[in-house]
C-alpha positions as CSV (number, residue, x, y, z in Angstrom):
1,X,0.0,0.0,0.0
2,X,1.6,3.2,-0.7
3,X,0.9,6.4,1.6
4,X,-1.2,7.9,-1.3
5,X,-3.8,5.2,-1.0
6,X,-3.3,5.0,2.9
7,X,-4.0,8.9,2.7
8,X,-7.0,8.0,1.0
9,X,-8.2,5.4,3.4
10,X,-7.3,7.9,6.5
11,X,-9.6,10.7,4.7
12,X,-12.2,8.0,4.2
13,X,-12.8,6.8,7.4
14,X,-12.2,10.5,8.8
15,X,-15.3,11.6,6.5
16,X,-17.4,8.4,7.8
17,X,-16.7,9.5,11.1
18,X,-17.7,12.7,10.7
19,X,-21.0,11.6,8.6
20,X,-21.7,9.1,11.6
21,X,-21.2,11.9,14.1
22,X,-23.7,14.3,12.2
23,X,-26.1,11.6,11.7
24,X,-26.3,10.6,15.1
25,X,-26.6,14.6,16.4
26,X,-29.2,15.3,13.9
27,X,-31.4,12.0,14.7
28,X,-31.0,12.3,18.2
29,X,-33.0,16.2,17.6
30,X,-35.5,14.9,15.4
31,X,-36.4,11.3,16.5
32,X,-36.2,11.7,20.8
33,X,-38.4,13.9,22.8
34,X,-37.4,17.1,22.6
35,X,-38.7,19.0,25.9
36,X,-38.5,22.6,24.2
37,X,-40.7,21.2,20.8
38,X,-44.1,22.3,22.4
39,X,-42.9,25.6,23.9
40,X,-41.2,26.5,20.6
41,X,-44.7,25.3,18.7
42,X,-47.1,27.8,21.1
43,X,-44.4,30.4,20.5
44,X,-44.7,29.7,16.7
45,X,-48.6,30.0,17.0
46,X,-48.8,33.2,18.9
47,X,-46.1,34.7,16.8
48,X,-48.0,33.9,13.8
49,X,-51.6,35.2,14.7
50,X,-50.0,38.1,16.2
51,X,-48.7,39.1,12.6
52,X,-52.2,38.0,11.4
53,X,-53.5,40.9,13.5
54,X,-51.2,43.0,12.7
55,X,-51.5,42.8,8.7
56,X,-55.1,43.1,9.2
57,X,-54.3,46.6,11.2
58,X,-55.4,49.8,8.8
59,X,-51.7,51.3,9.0
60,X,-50.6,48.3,7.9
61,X,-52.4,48.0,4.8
62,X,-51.0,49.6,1.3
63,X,-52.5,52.7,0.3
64,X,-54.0,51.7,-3.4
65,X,-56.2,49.0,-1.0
66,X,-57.6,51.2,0.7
């Protein structure tokens, strides 16, 4: 084996390892409970009809609809 193939095989299994690593972080976010995911929902819900609200507001409408 010479050290251009072996530099290959290092690189490979670096890049696996770092693929493994990500997977694992990003399945662990979206497959377990996440404590903060019904918080950050309410949050989402309030934020949206509050710009519901706010886009129904007079001032907020554009003059030619008027």
């Amino acid at each position: 084996m010479t050290v251009y193939r072996t530099l290959h095989y290092q690189l490979a299994l670096a890049l696996m390892a770092e693929r493994r690593e990500r997977w694992r972080r990003t399945s662990l976010l979206v497959a377990g409970p996440h404590p903060r995911r019904p918080v950050r929902r309410w949050v989402g819900r309030q934020l949206v009809s509050f710009g519901t609200r706010l886009a129904g507001e007079p001032t907020m409408r554009p003059v030619r609809a008027r």
